[in-house]
VEXDREN-925523 format. One record per residue: residue number from 1; x, y, z of N, C-alpha, C, O in turn. Coordinates in Angstrom, 3 decimals, m for minus. Example, Ala and Ser with C-alpha at 12.3 -4.5 7.8 and 13.67 -1.06 7.14 Angstrom:
{1 {13.190 m5.690 7.800} {12.300 m4.500 7.800} {13.200 m3.300 7.800} {14.236 m3.319 8.465}} {2 {12.850 m2.250 7.080} {13.670 m1.060 7.140} {12.900 0.030 7.870} {13.409 1.138 8.039}} 
***
This chain:
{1 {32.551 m2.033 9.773} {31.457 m2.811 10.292} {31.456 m4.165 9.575} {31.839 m4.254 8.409}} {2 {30.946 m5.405 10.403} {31.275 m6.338 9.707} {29.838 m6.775 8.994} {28.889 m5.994 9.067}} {3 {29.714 m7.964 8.349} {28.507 m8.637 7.791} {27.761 m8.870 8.448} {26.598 m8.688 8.086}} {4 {28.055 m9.417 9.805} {27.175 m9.515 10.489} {26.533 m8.173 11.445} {25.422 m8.070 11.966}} {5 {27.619 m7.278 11.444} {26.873 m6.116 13.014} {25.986 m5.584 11.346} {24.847 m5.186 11.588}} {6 {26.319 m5.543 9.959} {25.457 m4.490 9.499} {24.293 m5.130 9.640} {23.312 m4.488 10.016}} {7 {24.172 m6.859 9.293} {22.835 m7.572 9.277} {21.871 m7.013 10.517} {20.770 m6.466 10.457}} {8 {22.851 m7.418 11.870} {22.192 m6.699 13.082} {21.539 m5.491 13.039} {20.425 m5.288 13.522}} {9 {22.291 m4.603 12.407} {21.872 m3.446 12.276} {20.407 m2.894 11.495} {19.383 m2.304 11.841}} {10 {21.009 m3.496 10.175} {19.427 m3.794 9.448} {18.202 m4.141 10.016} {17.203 m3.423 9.983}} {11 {18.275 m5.243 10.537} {17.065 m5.733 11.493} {16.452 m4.374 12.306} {15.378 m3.778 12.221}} {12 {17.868 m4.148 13.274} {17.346 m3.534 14.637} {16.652 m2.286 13.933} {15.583 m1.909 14.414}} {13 {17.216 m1.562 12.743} {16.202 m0.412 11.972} {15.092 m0.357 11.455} {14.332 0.586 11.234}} {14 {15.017 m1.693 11.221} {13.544 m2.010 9.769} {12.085 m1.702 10.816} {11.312 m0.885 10.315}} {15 {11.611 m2.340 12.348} {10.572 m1.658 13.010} {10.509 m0.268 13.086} {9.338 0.071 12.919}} {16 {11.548 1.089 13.337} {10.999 1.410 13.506} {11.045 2.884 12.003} {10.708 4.068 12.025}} {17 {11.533 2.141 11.083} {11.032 2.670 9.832} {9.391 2.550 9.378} {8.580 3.307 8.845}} {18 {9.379 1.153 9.905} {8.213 0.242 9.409} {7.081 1.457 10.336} {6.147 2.065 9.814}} {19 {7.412 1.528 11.460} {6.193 2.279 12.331} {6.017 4.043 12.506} {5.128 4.681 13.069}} {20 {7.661 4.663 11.536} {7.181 5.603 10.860} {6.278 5.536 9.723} {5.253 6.217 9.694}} {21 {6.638 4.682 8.710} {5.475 5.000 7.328} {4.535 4.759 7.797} {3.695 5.612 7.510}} {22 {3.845 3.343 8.960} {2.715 3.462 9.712} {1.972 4.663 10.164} {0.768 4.918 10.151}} {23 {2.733 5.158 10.462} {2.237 6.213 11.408} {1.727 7.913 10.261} {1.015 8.879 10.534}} {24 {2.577 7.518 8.921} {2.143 8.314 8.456} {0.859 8.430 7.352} {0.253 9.347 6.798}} {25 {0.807 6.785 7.368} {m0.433 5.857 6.794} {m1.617 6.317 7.251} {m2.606 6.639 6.593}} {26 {m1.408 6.331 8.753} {m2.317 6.337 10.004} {m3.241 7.810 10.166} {m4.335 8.045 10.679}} {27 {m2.020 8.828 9.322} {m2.620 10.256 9.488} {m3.412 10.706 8.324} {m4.363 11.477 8.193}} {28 {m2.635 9.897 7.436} {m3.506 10.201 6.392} {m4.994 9.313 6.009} {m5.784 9.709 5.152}} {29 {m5.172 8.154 6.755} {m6.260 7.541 6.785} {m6.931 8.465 7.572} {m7.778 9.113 6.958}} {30 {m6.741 8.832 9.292} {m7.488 9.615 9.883} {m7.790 10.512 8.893} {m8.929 10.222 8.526}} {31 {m7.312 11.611 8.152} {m7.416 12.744 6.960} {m8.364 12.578 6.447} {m9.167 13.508 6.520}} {32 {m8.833 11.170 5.567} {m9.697 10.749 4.751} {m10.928 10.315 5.147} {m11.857 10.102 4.369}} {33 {m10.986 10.119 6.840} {m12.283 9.621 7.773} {m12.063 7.969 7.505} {m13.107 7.488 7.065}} {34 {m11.000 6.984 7.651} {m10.904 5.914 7.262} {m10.277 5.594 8.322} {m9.641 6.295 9.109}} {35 {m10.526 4.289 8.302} {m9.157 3.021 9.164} {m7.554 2.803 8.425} {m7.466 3.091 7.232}} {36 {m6.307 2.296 9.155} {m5.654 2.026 8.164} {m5.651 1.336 7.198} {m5.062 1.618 6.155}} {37 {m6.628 m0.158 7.496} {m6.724 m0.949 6.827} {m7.485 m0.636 5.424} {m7.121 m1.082 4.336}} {38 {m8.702 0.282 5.659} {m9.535 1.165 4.790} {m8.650 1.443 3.623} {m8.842 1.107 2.455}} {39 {m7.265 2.364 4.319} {m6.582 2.823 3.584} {m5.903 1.658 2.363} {m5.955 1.796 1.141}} {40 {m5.404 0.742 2.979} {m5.063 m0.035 2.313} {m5.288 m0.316 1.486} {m4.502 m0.265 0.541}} {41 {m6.868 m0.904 1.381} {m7.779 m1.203 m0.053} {m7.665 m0.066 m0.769} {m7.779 m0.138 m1.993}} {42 {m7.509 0.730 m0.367} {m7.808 2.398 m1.457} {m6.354 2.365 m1.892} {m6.116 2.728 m3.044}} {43 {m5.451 2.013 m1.192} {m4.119 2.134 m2.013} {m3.647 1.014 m2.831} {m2.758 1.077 m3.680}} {44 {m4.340 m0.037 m2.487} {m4.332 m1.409 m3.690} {m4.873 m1.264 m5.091} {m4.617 m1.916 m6.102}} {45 {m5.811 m0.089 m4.867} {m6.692 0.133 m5.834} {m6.252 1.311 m6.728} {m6.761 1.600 m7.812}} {46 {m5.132 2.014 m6.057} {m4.645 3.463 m6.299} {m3.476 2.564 m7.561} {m3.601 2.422 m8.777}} {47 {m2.525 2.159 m6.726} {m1.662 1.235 m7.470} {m1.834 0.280 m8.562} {m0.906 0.223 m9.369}} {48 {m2.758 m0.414 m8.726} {m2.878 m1.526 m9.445} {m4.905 m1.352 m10.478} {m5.463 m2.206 m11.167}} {49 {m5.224 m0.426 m10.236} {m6.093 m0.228 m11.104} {m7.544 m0.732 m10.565} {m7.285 m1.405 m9.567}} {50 {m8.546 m0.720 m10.709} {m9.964 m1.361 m10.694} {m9.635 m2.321 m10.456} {m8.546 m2.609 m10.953}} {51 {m10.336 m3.439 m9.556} {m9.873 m5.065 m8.701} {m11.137 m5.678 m9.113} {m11.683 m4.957 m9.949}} {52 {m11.780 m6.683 m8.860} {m12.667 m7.125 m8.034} {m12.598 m7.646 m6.697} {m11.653 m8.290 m6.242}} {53 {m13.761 m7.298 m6.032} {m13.700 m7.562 m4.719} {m12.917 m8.972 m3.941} {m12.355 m8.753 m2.868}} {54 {m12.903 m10.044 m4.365} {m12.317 m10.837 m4.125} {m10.798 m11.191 m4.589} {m10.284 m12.153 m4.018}} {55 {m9.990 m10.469 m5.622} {m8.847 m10.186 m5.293} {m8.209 m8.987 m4.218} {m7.133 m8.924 m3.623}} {56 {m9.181 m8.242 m4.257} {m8.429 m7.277 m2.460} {m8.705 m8.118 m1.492} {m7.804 m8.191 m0.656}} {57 {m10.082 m9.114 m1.200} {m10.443 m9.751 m0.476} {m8.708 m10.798 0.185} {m8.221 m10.920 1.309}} {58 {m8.278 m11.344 m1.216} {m7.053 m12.168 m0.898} {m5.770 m11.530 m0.619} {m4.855 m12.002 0.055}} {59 {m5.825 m9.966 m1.445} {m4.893 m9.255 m1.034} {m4.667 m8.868 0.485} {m3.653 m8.527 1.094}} {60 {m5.743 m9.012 0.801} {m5.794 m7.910 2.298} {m5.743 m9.039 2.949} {m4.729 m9.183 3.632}} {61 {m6.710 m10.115 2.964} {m6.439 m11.281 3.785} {m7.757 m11.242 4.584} {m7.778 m11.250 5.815}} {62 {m8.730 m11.204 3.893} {m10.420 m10.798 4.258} {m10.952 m11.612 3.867} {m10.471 m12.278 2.950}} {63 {m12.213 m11.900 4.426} {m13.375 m12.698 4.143} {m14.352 m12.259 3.051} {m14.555 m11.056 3.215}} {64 {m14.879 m12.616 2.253} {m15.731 m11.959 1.609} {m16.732 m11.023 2.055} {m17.274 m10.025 1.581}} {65 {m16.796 m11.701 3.157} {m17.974 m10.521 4.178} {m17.377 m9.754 4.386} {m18.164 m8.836 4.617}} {66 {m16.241 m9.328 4.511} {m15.027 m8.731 5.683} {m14.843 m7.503 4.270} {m14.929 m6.285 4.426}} {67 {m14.654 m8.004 3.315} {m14.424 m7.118 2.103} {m15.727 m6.286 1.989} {m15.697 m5.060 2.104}} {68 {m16.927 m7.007 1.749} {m18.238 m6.441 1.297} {m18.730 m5.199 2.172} {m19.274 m4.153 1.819}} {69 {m18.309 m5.724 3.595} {m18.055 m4.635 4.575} {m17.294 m3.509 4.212} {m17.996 m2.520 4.003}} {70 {m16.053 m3.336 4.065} {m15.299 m2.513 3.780} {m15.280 m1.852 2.584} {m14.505 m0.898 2.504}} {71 {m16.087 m2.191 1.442} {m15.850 m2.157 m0.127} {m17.495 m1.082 0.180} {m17.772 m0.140 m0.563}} {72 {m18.213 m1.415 1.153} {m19.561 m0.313 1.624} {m18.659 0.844 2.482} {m19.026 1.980 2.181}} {73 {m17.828 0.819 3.238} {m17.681 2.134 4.021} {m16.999 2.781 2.886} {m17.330 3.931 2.598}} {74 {m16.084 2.177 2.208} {m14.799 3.194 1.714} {m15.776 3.703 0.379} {m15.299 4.693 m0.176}} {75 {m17.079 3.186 m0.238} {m17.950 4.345 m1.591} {m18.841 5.063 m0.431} {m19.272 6.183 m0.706}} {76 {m19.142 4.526 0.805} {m20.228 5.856 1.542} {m19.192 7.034 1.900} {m19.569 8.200 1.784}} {77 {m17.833 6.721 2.353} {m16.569 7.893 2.293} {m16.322 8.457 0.819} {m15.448 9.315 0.691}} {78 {m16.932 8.093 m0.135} {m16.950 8.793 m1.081} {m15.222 8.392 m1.874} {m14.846 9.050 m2.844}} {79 {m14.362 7.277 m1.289} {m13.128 6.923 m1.641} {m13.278 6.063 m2.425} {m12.386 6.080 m3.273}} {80 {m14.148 5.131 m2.588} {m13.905 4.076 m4.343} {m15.614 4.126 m4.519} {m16.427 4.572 m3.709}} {81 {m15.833 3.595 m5.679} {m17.016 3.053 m6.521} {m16.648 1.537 m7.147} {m15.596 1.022 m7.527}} {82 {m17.925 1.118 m7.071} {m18.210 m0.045 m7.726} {m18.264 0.009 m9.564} {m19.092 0.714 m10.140}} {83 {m17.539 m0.605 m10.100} {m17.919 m0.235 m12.039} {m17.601 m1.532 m12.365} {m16.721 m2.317 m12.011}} {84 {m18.993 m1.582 m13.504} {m18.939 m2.692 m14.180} {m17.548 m3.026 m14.881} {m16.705 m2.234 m15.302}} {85 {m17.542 m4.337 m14.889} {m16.148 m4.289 m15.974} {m16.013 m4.560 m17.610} {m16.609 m5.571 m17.985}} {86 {m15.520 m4.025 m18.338} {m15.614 m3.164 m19.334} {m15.568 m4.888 m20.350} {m16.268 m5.234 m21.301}} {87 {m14.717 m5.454 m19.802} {m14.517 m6.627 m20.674} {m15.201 m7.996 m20.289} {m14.988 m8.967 m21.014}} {88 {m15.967 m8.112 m19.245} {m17.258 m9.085 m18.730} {m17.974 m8.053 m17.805} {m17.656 m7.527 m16.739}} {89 {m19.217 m7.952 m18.736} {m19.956 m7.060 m18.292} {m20.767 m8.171 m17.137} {m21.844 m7.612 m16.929}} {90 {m20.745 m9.001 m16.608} {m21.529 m9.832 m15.535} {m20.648 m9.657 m14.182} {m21.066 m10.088 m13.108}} {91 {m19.477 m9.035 m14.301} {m18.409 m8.709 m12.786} {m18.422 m7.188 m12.933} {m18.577 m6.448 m13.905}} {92 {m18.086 m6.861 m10.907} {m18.130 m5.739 m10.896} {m16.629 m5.667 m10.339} {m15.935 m6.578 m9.886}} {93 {m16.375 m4.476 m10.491} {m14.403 m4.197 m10.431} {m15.232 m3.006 m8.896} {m16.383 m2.646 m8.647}} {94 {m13.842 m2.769 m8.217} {m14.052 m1.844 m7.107} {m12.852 m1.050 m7.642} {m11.833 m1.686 m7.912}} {95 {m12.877 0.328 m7.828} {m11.744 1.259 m8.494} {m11.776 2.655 m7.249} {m12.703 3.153 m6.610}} {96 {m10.801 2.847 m7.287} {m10.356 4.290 m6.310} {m11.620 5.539 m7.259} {m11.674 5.498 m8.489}} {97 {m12.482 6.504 m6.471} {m12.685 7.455 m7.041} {m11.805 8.499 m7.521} {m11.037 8.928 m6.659}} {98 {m11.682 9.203 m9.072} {m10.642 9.651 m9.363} {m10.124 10.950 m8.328} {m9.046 11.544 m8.306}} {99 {m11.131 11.089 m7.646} {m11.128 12.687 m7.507} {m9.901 12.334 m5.640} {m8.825 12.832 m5.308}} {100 {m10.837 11.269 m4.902} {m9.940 11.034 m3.966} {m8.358 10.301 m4.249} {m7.291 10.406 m3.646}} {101 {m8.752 9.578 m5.382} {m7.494 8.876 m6.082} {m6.252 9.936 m6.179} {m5.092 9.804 m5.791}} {102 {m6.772 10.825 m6.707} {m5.811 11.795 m6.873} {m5.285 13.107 m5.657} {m4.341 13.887 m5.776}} {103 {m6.363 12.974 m4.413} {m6.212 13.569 m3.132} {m5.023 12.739 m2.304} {m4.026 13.222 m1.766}} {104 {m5.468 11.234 m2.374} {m4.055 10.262 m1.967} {m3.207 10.627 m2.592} {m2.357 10.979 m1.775}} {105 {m2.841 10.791 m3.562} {m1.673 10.502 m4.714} {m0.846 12.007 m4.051} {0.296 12.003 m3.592}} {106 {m1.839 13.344 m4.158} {m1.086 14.298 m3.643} {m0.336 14.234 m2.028} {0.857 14.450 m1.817}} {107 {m1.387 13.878 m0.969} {m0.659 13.515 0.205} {0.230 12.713 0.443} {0.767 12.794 1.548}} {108 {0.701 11.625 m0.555} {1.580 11.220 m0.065} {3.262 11.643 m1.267} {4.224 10.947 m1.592}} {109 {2.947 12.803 m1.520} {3.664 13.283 m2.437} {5.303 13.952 m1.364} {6.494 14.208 m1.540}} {110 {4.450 13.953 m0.473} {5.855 14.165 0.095} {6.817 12.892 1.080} {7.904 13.044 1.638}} {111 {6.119 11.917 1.029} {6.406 11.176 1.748} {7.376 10.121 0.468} {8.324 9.369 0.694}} {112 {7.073 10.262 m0.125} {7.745 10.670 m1.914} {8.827 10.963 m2.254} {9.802 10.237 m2.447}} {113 {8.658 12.600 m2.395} {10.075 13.074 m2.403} {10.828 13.017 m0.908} {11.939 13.546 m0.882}} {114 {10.403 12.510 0.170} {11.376 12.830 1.347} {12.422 10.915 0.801} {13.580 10.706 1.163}} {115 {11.869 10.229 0.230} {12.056 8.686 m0.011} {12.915 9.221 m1.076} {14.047 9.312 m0.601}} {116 {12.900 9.613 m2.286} {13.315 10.383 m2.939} {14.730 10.840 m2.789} {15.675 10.284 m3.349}} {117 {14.830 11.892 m1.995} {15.747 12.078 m1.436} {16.962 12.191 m0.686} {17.999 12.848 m0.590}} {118 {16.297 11.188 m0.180} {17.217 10.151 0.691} {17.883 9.270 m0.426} {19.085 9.432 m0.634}} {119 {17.178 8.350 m1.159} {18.135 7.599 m2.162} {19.342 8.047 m2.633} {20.454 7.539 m2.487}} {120 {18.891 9.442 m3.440} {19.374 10.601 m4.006} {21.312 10.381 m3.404} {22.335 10.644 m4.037}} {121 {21.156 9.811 m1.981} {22.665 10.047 m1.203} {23.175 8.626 m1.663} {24.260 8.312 m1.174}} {122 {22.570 7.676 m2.545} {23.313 6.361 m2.537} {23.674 6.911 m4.156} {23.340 7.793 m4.947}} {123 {24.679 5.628 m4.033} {25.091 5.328 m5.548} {24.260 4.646 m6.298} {23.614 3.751 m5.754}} {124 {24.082 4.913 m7.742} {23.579 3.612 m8.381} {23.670 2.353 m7.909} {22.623 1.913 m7.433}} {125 {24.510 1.717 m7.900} {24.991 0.327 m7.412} {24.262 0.404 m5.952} {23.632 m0.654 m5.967}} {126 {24.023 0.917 m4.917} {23.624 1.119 m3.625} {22.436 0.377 m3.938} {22.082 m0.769 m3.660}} {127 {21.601 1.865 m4.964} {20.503 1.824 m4.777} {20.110 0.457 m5.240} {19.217 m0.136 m4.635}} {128 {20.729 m0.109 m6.304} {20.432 m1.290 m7.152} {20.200 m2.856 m5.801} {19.712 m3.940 m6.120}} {129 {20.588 m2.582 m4.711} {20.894 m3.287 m3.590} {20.014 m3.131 m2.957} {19.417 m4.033 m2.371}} {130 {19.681 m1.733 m2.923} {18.319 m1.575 m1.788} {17.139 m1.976 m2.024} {16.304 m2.241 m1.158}} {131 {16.897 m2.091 m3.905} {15.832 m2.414 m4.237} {15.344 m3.915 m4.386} {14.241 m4.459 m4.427}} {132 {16.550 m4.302 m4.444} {16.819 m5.971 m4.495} {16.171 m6.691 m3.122} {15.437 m7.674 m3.016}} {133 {16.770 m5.760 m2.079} {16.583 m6.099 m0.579} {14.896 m6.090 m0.521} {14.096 m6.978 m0.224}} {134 {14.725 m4.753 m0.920} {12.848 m4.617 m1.065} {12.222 m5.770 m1.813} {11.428 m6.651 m1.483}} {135 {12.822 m5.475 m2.883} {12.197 m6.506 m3.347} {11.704 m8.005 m2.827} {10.641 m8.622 m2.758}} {136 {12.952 m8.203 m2.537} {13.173 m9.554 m2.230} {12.230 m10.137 m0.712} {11.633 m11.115 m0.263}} {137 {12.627 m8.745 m0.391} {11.854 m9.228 1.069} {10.296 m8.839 1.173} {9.414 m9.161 1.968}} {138 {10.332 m7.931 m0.078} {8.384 m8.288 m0.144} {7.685 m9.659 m0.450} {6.611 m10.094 m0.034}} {139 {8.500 m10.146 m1.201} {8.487 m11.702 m2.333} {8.179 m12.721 m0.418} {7.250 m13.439 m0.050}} {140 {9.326 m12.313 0.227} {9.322 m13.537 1.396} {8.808 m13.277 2.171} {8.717 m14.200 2.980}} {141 {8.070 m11.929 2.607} {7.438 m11.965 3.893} {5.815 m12.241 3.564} {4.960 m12.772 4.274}} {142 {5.734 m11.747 2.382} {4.256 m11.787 1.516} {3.966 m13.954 1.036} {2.914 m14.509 0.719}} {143 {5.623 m14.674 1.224} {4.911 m16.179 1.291} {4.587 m16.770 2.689} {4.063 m17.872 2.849}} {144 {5.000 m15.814 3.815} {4.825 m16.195 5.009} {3.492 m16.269 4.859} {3.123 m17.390 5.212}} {145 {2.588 m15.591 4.497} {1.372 m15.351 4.763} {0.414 m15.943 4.041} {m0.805 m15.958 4.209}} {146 {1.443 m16.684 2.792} {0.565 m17.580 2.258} {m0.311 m17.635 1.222} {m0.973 m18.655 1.027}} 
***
């Protein structure tokens, strides 16, 4: 295969990878009584620790209203709380509740090892490529947006 049919190739695969993990995003938000987007904030928050509202606000690409909205459904779902923050007590952080924190963490435990697994068939050097590719293309699709 040459440089270019694999490039082709790459492309023509990446939707509908992209609209499997969607889709499995999608089930597990339904699971939780959430939107995907819902989900999102709960997994920004899963990943990267207690926020304040206006960095998910920029993460997600929300309005402050748009957040304040969402930052109320996902503690009445019982999925994050509001906590003071420990080192300026005048801001409030929005953090995953541990108990659902750790209900996500298990559901997507297989979606995990199936990712997992699959690597498992590359070489070091492969993998060192694939992550580069991830990488790289989180870095550029994430400046599209600004």
């Amino acid at each position: 295969m040459s440089s270019e049919e694999a490039v082709e190739l790459i492309v023509r695969l990446l939707p509908p990878w992209l609209s499997a993990v969607q889709a499995v995003n999608e089930v597990i938000a339904r699971e939780a009584g959430v939107g995907a987007s819902d989900l999102r904030c709960v997994h920004e928050l899963v990943v990267d620790g207690p926020l304040p509202a206006g960095e998910l606000a920029r993460r997600l690409h929300l309005t402050s209203g748009a957040i304040t909205h969402m930052v109320d459904r996902l503690t009445a779902a019982g999925l994050v709380c509001r906590v003071q923050d420990r080192r300026d007590r005048r801001r409030v952080l929005v953090e995953a509740d541990p108990v659902a924190r750790e209900r996500l963490i298990k559901r997507y435990t297989m979606l995990d090892e199936q990712v997992r697994r699959t690597l498992a068939q590359f070489t070091a050097a492969e993998r060192a490529v694939v992550a580069r590719f991830v990488e790289a293309s989180v870095r550029d699709i994430r400046a599209l947006l600004g």
